[in-house]
C-alpha positions as CSV (number, residue, x, y, z in Angstrom):
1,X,0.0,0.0,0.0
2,X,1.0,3.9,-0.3
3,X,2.9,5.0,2.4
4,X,0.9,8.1,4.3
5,X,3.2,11.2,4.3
6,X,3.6,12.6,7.9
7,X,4.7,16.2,7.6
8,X,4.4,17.1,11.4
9,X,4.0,15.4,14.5
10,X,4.5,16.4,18.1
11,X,6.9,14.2,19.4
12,X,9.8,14.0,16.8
13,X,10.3,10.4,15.7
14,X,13.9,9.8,15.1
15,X,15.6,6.0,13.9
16,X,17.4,6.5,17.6
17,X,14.1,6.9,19.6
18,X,11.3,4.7,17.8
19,X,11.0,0.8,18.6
20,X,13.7,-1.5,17.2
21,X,15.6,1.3,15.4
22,X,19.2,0.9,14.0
23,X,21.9,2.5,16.5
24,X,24.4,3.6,14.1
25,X,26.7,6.4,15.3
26,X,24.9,6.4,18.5
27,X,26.8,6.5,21.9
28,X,25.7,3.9,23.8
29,X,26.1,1.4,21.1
30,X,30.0,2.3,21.0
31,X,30.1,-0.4,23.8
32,X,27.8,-2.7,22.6
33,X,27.6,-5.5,20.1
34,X,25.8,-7.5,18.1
35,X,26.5,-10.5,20.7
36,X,24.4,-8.8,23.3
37,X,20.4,-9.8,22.8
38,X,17.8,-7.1,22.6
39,X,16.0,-8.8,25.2
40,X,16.4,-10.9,28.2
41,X,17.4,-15.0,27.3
42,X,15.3,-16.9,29.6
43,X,17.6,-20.1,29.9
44,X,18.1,-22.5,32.8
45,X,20.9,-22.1,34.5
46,X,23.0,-24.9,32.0
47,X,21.6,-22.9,29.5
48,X,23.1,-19.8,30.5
49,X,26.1,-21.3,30.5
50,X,25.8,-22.6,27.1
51,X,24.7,-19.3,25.9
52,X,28.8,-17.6,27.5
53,X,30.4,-20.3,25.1
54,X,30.5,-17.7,22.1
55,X,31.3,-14.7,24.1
56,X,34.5,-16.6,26.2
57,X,35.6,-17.3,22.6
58,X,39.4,-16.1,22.9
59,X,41.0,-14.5,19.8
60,X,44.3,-16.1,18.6
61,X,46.9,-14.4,16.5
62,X,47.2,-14.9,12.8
63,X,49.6,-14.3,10.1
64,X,47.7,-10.8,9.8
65,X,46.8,-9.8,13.2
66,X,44.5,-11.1,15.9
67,X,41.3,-13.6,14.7
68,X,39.0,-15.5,16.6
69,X,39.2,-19.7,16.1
70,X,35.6,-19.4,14.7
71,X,36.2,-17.2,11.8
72,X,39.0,-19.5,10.6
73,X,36.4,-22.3,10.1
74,X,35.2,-23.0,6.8
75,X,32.1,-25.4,6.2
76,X,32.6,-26.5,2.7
77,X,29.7,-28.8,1.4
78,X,31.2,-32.0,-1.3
79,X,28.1,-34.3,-1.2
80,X,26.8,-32.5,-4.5
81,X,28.9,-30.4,-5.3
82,X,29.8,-32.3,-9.3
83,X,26.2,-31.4,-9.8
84,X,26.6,-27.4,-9.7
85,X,29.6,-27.7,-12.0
86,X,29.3,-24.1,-13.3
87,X,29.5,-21.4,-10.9
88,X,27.0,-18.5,-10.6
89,X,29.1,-16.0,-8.6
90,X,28.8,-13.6,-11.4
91,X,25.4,-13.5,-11.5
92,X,25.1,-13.4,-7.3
93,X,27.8,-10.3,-7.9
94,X,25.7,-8.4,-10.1
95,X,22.6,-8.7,-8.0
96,X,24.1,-7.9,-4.8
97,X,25.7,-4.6,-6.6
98,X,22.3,-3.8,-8.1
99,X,20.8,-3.6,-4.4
100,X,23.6,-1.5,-2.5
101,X,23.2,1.1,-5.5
102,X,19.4,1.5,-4.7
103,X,18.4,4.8,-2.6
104,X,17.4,4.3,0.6
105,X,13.4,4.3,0.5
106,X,14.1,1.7,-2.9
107,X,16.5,-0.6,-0.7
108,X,13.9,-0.8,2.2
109,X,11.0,-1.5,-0.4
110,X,13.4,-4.6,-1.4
111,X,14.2,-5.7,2.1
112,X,10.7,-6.1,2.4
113,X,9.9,-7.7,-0.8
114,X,12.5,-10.2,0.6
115,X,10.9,-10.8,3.7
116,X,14.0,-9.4,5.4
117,X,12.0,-6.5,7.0
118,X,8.6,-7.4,8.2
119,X,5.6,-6.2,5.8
120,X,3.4,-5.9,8.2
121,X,3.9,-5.0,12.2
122,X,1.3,-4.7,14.8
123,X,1.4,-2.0,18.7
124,X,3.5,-4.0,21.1
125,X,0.4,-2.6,23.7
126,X,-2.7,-3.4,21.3
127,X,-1.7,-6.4,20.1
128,X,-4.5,-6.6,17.8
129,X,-3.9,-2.9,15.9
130,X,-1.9,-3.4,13.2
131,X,0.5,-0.4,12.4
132,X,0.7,1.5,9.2
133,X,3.6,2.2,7.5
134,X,4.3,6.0,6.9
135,X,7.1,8.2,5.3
136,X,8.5,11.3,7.4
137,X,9.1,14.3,5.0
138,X,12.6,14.4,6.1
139,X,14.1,11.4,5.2
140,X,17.1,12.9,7.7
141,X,15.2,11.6,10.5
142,X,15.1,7.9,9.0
143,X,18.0,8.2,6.3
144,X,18.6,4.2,6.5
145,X,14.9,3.3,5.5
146,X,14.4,6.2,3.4
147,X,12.3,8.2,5.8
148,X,9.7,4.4,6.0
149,X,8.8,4.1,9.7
150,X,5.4,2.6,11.8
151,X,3.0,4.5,12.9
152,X,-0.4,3.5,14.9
153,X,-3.8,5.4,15.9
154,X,-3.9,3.3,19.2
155,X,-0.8,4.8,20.2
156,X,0.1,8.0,18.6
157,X,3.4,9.2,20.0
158,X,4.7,5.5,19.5
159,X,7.0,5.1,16.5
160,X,8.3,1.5,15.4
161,X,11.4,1.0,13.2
162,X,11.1,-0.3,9.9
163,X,14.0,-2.8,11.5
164,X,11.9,-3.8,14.2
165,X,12.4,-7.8,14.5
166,X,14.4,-8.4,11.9
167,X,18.2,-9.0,11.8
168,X,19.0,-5.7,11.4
169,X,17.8,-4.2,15.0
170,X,19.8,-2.3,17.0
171,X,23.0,-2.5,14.7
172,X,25.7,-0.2,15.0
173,X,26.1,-0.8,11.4
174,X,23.8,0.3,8.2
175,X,21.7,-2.4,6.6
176,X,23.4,-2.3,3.6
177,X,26.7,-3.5,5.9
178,X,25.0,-6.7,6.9
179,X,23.8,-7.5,3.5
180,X,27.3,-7.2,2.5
181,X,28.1,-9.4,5.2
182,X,25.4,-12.6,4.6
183,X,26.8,-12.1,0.6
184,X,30.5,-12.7,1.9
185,X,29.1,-15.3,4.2
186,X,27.1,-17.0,1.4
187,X,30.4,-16.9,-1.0
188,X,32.6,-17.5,2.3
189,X,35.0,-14.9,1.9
190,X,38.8,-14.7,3.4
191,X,37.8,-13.2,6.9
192,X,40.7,-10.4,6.2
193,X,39.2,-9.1,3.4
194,X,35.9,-8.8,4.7
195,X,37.1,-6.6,7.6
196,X,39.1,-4.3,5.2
197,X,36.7,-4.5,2.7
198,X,33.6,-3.6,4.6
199,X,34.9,-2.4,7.6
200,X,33.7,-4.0,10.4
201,X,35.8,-5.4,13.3
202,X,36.2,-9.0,14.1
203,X,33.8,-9.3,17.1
204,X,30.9,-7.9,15.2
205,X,31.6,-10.3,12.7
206,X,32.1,-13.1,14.6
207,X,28.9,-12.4,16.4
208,X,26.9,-11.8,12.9
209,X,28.2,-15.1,11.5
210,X,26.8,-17.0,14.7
211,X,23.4,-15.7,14.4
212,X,23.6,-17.1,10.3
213,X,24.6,-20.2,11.6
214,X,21.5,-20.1,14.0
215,X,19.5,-19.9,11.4
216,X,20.8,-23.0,9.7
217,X,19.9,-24.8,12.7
218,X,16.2,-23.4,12.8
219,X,15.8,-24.1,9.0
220,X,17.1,-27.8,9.4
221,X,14.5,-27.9,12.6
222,X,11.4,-26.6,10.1
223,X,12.3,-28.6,6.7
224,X,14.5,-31.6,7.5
225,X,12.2,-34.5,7.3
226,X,13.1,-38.1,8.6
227,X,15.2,-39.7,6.9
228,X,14.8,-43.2,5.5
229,X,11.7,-45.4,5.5
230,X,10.6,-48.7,4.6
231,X,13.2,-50.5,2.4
232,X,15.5,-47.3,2.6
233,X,19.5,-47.5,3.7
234,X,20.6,-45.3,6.2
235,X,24.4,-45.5,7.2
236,X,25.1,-44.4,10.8
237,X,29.1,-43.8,11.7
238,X,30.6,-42.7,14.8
239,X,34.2,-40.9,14.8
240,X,36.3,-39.3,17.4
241,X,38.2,-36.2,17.1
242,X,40.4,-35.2,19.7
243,X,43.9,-33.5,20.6
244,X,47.4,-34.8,20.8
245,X,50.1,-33.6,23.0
246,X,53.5,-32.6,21.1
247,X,55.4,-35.0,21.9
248,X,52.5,-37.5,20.7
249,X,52.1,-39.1,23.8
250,X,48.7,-38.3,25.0
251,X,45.4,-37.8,23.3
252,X,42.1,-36.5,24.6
253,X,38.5,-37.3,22.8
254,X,37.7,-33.7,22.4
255,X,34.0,-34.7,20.8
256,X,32.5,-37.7,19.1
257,X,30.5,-37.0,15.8
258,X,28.1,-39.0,15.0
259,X,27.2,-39.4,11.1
260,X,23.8,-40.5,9.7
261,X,23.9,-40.5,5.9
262,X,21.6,-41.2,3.2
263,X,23.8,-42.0,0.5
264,X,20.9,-42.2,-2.5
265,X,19.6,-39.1,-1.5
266,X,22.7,-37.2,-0.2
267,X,21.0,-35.8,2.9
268,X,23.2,-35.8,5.9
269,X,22.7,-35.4,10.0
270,X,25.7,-35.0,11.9
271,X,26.3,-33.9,15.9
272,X,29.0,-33.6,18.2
273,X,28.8,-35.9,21.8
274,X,30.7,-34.7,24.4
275,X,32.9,-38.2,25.4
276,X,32.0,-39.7,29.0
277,X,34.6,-39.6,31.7
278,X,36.6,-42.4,32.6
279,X,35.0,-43.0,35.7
280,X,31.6,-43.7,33.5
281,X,32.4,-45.2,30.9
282,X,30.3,-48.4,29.7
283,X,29.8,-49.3,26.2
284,X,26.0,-49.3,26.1
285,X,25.7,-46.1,28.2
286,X,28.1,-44.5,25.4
287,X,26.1,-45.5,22.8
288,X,22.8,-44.8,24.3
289,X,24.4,-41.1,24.3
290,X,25.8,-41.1,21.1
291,X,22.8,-42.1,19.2
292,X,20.1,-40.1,21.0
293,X,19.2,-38.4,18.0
294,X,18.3,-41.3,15.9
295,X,14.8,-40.8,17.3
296,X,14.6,-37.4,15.8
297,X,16.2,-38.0,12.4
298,X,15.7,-41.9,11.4
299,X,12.5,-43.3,10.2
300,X,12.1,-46.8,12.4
301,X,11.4,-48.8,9.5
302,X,15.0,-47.7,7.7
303,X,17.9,-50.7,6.9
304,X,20.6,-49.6,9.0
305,X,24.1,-49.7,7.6
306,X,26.6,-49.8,10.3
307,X,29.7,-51.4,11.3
308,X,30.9,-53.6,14.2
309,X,31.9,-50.5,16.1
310,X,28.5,-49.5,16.5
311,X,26.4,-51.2,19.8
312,X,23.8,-52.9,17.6
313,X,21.4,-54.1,20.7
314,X,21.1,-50.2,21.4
315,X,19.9,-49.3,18.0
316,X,17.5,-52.2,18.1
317,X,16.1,-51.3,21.7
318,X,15.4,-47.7,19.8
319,X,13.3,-49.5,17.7
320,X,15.7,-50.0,14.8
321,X,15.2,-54.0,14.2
322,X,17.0,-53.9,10.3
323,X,21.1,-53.6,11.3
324,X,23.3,-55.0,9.3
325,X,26.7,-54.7,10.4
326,X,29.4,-55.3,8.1
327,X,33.2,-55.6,8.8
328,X,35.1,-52.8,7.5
329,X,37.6,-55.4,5.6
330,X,34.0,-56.8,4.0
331,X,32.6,-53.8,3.2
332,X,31.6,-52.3,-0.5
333,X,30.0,-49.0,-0.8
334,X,26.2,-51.1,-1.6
335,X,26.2,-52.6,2.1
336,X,28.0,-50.8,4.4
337,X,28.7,-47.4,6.1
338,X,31.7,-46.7,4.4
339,X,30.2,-43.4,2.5
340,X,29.3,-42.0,5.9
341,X,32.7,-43.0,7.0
342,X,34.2,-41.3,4.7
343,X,32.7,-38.5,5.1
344,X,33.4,-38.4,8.9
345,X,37.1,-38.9,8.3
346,X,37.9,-36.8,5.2
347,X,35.4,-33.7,5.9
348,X,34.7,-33.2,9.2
349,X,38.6,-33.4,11.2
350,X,39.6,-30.7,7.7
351,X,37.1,-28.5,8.8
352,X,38.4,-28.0,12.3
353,X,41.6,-28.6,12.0
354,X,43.8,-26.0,14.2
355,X,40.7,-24.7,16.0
356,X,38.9,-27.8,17.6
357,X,40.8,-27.5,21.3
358,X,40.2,-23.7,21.0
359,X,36.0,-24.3,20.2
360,X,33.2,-25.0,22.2
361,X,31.3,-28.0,21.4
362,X,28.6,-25.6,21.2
363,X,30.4,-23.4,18.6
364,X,31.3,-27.1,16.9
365,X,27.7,-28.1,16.8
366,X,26.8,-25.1,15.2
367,X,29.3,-25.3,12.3
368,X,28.2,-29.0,12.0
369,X,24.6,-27.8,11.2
370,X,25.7,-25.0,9.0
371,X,28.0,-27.7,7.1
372,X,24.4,-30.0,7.1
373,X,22.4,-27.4,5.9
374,X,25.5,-26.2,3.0
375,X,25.0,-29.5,1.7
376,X,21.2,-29.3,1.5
377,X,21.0,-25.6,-0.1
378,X,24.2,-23.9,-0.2
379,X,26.1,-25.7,-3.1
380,X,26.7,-22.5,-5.1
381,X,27.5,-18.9,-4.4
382,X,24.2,-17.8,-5.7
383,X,22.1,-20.6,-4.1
384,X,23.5,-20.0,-0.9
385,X,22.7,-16.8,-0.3
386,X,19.1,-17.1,-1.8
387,X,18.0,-19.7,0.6
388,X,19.8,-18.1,3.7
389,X,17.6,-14.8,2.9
390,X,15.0,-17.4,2.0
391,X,15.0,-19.1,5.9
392,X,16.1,-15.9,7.6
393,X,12.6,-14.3,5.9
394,X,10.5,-17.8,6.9
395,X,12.0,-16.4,10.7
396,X,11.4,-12.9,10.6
397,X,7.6,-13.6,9.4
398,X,7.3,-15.5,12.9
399,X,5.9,-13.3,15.6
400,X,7.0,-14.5,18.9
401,X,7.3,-12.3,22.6
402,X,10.8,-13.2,22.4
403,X,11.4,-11.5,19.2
404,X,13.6,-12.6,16.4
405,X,16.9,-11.7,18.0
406,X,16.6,-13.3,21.2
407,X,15.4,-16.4,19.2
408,X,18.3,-16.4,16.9
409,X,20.7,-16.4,20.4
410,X,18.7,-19.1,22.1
411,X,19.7,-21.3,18.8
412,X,23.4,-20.3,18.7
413,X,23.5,-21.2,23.0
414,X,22.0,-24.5,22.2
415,X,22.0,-26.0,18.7
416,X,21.6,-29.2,19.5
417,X,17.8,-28.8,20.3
418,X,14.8,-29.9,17.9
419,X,13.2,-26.3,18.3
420,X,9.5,-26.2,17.4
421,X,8.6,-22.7,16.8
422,X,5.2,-21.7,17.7
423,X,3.7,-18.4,17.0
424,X,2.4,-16.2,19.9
425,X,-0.1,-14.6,17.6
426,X,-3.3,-17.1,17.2
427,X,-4.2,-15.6,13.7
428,X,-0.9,-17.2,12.4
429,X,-0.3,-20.3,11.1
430,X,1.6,-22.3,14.0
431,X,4.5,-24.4,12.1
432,X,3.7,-28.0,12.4
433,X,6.0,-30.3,13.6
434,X,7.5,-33.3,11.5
435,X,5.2,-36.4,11.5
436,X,6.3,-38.7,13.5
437,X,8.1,-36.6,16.2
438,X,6.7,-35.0,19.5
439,X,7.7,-31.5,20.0
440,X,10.6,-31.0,22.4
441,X,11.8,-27.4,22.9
442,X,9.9,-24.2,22.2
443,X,11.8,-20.5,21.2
């Protein structure tokens, strides 16, 4: 619809002093950062800790000055990749530059058509009264959006940013940064050129990059189906990476990864287990841990592939009764794990390698579901950053109290959840959860 002009009002809106503005320039933001959320987390106390695990992240130096361990990670996908031959960074290039030369009241129009910025917002007080969208006369107040801001009758000396609940509230940086930003991410630029090129530091980054990879692990939670069925192979794998001391002599399980692969279909589960102690160990209770989220992922009437290093009485008390174990000296690629294998020993050790005593296995996880969800819809430049727009708009549409922010750092503290996201707002379409699974976790 036509924007209303608003030529004078008595309390002078400003992007500083409506809801959900940008802070860009503004003093108190000098000390904040994107790693902060706009709103209280309400975790349990494990949780909370959790949630630290990004923010006790410990730079390292680098050839070229000081990084953090995360940026240095790289989540290439390989399952598909012979099928996207041709490259279309080119044509991802020329888009991106087409956007970033758009005015200001022409880029917001697009960050809604996208889904980025929310179409429609309603009064935080009347939840009911939908706001209408209005454009100051001096686009000086709002020069980000182009002078586009909320205004309400219920509520007439409230003003609501156009970057209310979207990714881009209360950054210290212009909108047209962090599209930059997800486009380097998408095409996974060298971290030092990103922070030259767009000048941003290396904690905002790092902080921006987590709350992508959050929304990997929401989008996997909304569209990853079980996998298998009846008369369908699944191979399961379990691998251990871990450190060595110089001198060789000792080694520490840093996390077990558990693969689950669906080698016809190329759709792939993986997640990190944090080893038992000594003092605990047992061979059942190990694999009852490791394979916890079979449940979750693995349709009960799927032929398991496994091998003999794999507790087979614990996948059938899950409910798994086809196993067929295979010895790895037996094994062909038609009857055994060995593509998931593979995988788990080619892949995943390369893409922590130097970093994984220096990570979280929160901040592992999360890369493990950003490399899942690379191999599902981020095999090309172009195709990557379509579908992370794509499932960052399908989370912005969602209205929760929490708001999208908070939600996105709930994810990031704990990505090993099944999150079920429910709307607070009855009118909207709740998103359904996967057949065959009970909802676990609500954000």
């Amino acid at each position: 619809s036509t924007p209303g002009k608003v030529a004078a009002i008595s309390v002078r809106p400003t992007e500083f002093n409506s809801i959900g503005g940008l802070q860009v320039g503004s003093d108190k933001d000098k000390k904040r950062t994107i790693s902060e959320p706009t709103a209280v987390v309400d975790l349990t106390k494990d949780d909370a800790n959790k949630q630290s695990a990004d923010s006790r992240e410990i730079s390292f130096s680098k050839i070229q000055g000081k990084t953090f361990p995360s940026l240095v990670v790289l989540a290439r996908p390989s399952l598909r990749v012979a099928e996207k031959a041709v490259t279309d960074r080119p044509q991802l290039d020329a888009k991106v530059k087409n956007v970033l030369i758009h005015p200001a009241p022409k880029f917001t129009e697009w960050l809604i058509q996208q889904g980025l910025i929310k179409s429609e917002q309603t009064c935080q007080i009347h939840n009911n009264k939908p706001l209408k969208l209005g454009m100051y006369s001096d686009t000086s107040k709002f020069p980000y959006s182009g002078g586009y801001f909320w205004i309400s009758d219920c509520c007439p000396t409230r003003f609501t940013s156009v970057f209310h609940g979207s990714l881009f509230e209360g950054s210290p940086h212009p909108p047209s940064v962090i599209l930059k930003l997800i486009y380097h991410w998408a095409c996974q630029t060298n971290v030092s050129n990103v922070v030259n090129w767009v000048k941003v530091d290396n904690v905002y980054l790092k902080n921006l990059y987590t709350l992508l990879r959050s929304v990997c692990t929401l989008a996997l939670c909304r569209h990853m189906n079980l996998l298998g069925g009846p008369k369908r192979a699944i191979e399961i794998g379990v691998i251990s990476l871990g450190t060595t001391t110089q001198d060789g002599q000792q080694r520490q399980v840093k996390v077990e990864v558990l693969g689950v692969l669906d080698w016809e279909a190329k759709i792939l589960r993986l997640r990190a287990v944090e080893p038992l102690l000594d003092a605990e160990k047992s061979y059942k209770k190990r694999f009852s841990k490791i394979l916890e989220p079979l449940g979750d992922w693995v349709h009960k009437d799927s032929i398991i592939l496994t091998d003999l290093t794999v507790d087979k009485g614990t996948l059938n008390a899950m409910g798994y009764k086809t196993v067929i174990q295979v010895p790895t000296s037996e094994q062909t690629a038609k009857n055994s794990n060995a593509n998931v294998m593979d995988y788990l020993r080619r892949i995943v050790p390369r893409m922590f390698q130097n970093t994984l005593s220096l990570l979280s296995r929160q901040i592992i996880q999360q890369f493990l579901n950003e490399l899942v969800w690379r191999e599902m819809y981020g095999n090309s430049p172009g195709t990557t950053f379509d579908n992370i727009v794509k499932h960052l708009s399908e989370e912005a549409k969602i209205e929760t109290k929490e708001g999208l922010m908070t939600r996105l750092h709930k994810a990031a503290a704990d990505p090993f959840k099944q999150w079920e996201i429910v709307s607070d707002i009855p009118a909207l379409a709740k998103v359904p959860a996967k057949r065959g699974r009970k909802p676990k976790d609500y954000c």
